[in-house]
N, C-alpha and C positions, 0 to 999 in steps of 0.2 A: 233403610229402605225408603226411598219416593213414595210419598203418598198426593195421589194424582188429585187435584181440583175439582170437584164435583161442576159442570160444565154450568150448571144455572149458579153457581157462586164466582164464578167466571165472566159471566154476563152481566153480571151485577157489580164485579170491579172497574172494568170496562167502564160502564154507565158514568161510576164514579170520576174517574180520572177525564173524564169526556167533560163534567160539569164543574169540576174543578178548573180546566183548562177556558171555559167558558169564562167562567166569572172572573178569573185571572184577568184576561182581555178588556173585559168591561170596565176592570179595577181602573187598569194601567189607562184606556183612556177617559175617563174622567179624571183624574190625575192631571193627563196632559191636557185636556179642556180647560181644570181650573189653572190650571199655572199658564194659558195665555189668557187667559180673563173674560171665557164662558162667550158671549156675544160681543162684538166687538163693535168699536164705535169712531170715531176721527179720521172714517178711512180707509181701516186697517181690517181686514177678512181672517178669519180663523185660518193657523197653521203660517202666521203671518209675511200673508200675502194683501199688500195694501191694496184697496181699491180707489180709483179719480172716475170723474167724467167727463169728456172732450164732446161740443154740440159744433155741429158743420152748417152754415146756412150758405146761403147766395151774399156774397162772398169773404165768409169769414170760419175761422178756429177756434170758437173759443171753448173758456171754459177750466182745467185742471192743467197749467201747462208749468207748476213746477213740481215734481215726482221725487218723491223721496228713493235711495239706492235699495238694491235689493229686486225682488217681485212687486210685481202692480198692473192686476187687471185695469185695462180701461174700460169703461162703458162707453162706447162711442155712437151717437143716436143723432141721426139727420134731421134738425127744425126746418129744413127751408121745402123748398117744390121742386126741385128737382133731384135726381140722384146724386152721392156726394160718395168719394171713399177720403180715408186717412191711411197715407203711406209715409211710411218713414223712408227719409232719405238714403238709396244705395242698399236698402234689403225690404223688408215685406210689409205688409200693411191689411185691413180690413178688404170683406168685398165690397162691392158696388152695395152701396145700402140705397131705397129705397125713402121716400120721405114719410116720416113718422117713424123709422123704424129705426132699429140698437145691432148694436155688435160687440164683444166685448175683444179689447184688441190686450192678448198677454205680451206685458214685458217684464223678462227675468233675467235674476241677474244685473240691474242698472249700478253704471260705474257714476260716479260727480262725474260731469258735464253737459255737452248741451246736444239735443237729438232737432234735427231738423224735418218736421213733419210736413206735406202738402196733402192737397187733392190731387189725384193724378187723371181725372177727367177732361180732355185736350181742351185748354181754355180756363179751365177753371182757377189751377194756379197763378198765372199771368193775370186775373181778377181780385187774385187777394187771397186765396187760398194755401197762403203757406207761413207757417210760425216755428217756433222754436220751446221745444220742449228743454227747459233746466232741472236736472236731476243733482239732488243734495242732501246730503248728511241729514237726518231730521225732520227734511221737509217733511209738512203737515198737508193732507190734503182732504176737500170737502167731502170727496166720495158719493153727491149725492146728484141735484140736478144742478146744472152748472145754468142753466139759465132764468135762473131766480131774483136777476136786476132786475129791474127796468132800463128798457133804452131812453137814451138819452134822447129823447124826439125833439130839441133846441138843436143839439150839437149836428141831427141830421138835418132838420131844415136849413140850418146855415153852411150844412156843407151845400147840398143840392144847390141853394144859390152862389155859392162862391164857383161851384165849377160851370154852374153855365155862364155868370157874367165874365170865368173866364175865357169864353169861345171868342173867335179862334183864339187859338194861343200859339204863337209860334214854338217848331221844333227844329231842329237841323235834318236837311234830306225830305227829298220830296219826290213819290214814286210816278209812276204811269210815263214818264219821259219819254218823248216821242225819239226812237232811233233812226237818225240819219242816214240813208245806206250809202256806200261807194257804189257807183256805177260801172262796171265793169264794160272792157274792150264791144263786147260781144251784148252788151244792155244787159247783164245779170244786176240784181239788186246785191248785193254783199254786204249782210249785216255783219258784227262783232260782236261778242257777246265773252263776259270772262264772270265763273262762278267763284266767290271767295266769300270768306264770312266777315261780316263789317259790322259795328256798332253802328246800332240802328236807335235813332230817337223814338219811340211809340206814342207817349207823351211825355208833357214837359217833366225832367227830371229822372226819367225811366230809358233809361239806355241798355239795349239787351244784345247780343251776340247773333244777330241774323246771315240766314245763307242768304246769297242774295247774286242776284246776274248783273252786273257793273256798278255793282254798290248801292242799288235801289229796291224798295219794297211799296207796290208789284215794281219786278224787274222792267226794265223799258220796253214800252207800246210800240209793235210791228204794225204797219198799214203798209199792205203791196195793192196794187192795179191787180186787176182780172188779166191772167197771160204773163204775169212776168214770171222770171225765170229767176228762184231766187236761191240764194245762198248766206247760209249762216256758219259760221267759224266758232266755235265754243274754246274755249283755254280755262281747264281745270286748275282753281287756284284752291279748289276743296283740299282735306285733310285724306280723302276718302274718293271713290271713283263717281262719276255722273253720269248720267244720261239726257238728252232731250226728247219730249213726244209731243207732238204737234195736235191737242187736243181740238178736236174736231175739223181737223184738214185735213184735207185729202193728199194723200204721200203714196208715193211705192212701199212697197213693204220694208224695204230694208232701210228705209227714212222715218220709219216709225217712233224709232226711239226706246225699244225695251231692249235691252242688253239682262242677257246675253243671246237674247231667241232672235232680232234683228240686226244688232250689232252688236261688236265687241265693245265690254264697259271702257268707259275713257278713266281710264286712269288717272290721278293726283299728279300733275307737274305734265298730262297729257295735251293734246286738243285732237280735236275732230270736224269734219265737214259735213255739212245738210245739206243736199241739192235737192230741190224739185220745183216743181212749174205749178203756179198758183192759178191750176186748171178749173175752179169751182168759187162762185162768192162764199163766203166764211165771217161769221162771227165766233173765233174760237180762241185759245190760249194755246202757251206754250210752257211745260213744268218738267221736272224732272219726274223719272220712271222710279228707277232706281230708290232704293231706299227713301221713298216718299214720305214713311212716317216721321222720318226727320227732315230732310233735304224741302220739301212740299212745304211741310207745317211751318217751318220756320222762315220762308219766304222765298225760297225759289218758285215762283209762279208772275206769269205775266200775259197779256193781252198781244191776239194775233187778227188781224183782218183783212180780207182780201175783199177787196169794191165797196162796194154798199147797201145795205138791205132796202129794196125798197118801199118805200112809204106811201101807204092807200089814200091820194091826192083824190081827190074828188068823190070820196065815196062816202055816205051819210051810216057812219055806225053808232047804232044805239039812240037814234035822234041826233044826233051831231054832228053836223055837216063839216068833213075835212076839207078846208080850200084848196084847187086843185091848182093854184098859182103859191101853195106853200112852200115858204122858204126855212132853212132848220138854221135857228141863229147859235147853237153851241150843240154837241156832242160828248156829253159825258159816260166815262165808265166807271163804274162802281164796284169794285174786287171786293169782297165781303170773306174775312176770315175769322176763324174762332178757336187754333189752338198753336201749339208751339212757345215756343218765346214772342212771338207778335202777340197771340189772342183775338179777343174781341175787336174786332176794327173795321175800316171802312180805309182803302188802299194804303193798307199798310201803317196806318193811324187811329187811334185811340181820342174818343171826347176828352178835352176840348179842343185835342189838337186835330179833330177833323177837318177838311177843306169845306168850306163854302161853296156854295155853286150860285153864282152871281148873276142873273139876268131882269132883262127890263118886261115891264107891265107888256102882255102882250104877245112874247117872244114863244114858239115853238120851239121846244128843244125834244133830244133825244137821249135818253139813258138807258144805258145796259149792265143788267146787273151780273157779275158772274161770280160764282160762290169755290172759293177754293179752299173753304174750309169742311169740317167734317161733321155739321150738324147744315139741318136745315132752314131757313128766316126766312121769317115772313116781311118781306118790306113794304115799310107804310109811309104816305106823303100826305101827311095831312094838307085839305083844301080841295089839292088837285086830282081828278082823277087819271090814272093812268092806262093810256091804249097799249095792250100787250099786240104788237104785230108782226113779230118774230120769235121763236123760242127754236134753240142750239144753233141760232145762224140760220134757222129755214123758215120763210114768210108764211106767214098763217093765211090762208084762205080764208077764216072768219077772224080776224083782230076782235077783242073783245075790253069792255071796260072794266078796270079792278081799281080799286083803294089801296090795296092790301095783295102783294103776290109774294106767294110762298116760292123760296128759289131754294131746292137741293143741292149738298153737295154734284158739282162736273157741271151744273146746267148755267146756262145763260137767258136772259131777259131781255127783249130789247122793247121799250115802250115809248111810246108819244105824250107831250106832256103840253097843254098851253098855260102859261103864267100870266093866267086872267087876273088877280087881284095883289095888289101892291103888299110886303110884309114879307118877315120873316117867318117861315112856315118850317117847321119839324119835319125831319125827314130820318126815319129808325128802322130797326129792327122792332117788330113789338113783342119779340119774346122781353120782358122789362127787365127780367136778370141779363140779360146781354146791354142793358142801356143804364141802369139805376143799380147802385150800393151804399149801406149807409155813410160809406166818405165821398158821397154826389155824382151827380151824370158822370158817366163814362162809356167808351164800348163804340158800336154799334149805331151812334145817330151823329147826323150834322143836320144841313138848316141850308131849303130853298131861299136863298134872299132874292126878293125880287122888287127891283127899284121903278119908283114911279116917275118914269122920264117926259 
């Protein structure tokens, strides 16, 4: 006969097997604590999962870049000013990290070989932002702060002078090309225009894979008369379909340029036609719609104008009496971009292969700055000051004097300049990470040369 369990010696085995099962657990992991060696050190995290640390500044990677196989947290933490991520090439990567601030990036699983990591913040790469992670057998890593040198501040100051002594520096290809038109039966203007992607020199030595409208970056400079009747031919030599949009000209709707809302996409191996009558003065461009974030950034973008904006001849602004018998002895544009495979640059070129702007003591000139990239610059000319007296193509009622004008991405600039004092004068962006890295000037500046004749 069953002799039942009295219910409180019941409770009390229970209890037992409850604190046996306990301290079992505890047993087994410190067991497994000491058999990987309690706190861990060279690197390597408990459960062993290695740790490296990768630091991102303006514009560089450094830091832990060769990773042993296996797991390996990264510590990934921004030194520089502005925001920076770490992506690995072809799959995922850190957020937007903030400066001062960490992220830890897991990699699991790494086989021997080599991971190719950037910044993927437009511009950033194309500055220096991209390295090569080697993953192997053993590797040993510091695990800790990676930026524990010193820099070399010899090896920067000698860079900084080796790249401005080497301005200009010649490249192959040179943008803003003024397009010829045919003249047609009837006085149409008929430009040509063919998009294809071409090796693009940026600077010396850097030859990158640009979109581009007849081989140039910016694509070539339209100037029509007020009233013509004009016409453009496009011939798709892309991989992918285009579009063109006539930024801040006045069109019919259906010469707009967004495909598929205005017209149908022009297909790969396609072409298409633009008519319309250049019924309005304009300081505007001409870029593609269509898949902008690539087709845009990497240099399909170019300079459109119809007449001339006029210039405030005889009017005294700020104390400075504009002559009303002034003559404008050069006309420059200034296309300012900052991502893609171009980057940092000033028409489609890179310090020190920026263009020069050449005039004599004296001379009044006119620049226009137009920003087709996706950050905004403040442009600075040292010396001179600059009369802002047009913005998007439309004359200001009060022109005003600046140093320094900040140009967003879509906007144009158009200012008055005189070259009162003989010298070579700077002429940048003064965000300084768009101009200065520790391997010397680059980006975003060239140089008023103005000769004493």
């Amino acid at each position: 006969m069953a002799v039942k369990d009295d219910p409180f010696i019941s409770v009390i085995r229970l209890s037992i097997v409850a604190v046996i099962v306990v301290l079992s657990f505890w047993a087994l992991f410190a067991i497994v604590n000491t058999d990987s060696g309690g706190s861990t050190t060279g690197g390597e995290a408990a459960g062993g999962i290695s740790t490296a640390t990768i630091e991102l500044s303006e514009f560089a990677i450094k830091g832990d870049l060769t990773l042993p196989t296996g797991d390996v947290d990264v510590t990934v933490t921004n030194v520089g000013a502005v925001d920076h991520d770490l992506t690995v090439r072809g799959s995922f990567g850190t957020a937007l990290i903030s400066a001062g601030q960490s992220e830890i990036l897991e990699l699991r699983d790494l086989q021997p070989g080599t991971i190719e990591v950037f910044c993927s913040v437009p511009g950033h790469e194309g500055a220096g932002m991209v390295g090569t992670i080697t993953v192997a057998e053993g590797a040993v890593t510091a695990g800790g702060d990676a930026g524990t040198d010193e820099p070399d501040y010899a090896a920067i100051d000698q860079a900084m002078h080796d790249s401005i002594m080497a301005f200009p520096a010649e490249t192959e290809g040179i943008g803003n090309q003024l397009l010829e038109p045919t003249i047609l039966a009837d006085g149409t203007k008929e430009f040509q225009l063919t998009a294809a992607i071409t090796d693009w020199e940026v600077e010396p030595g850097r030859v990158v894979k640009a979109w581009t409208y007849n081989g140039m970056v910016p694509g070539p400079s339209i100037k029509v008369d007020l009233g013509d009747k004009v016409r453009v031919l496009i011939q798709n030599d892309l991989p992918m379909g285009t579009d063109i949009h006539w930024h801040g000209v006045d069109t019919p709707n259906n010469m707009d340029g967004v495909s598929p809302l205005t017209q149908p996409l022009i297909e790969a191996g396609e072409s298409y036609v633009y008519e319309f009558v250049a019924d309005a003065p304009s300081i505007g461009m001409y870029h593609a719609h269509h898949a902008g974030q690539i087709q845009i950034i990497n240099g399909m973008f170019a300079t459109f104008q119809i007449g001339d904006m006029p210039i405030p001849r005889g009017q005294t602004i700020g104390g400075v009496e504009i002559p009303a018998d002034l003559e404008i002895a050069a006309d420059f544009p200034m296309v300012v971009n900052d991502a893609g495979a171009i980057g940092y640059s000033i028409n489609g070129k890179s310090f020190p292969a920026t263009q020069p702007y050449v005039v004599n003591k004296g001379d009044w000139i006119v620049a226009t700055y137009y920003n087709e990239g996706l950050q905004s610059h403040p442009m600075h000319l040292h010396q001179f000051g600059q009369l802002v007296f047009a913005k998007d193509g439309f004359p200001l009622d009060n022109p005003y004097w600046a140093d320094t004008i900040n140009v967003a991405p879509g906007e144009r600039y158009s200012v008055l300049i005189q070259a009162e004092d003989a010298g070579a004068w700077v002429w940048h962006c003064h965000i300084l990470t768009h101009v200065e890295r520790d391997e010397g000037v680059f980006g975003m500046i060239t140089a008023l040369i103005v000769q004493d004749n």
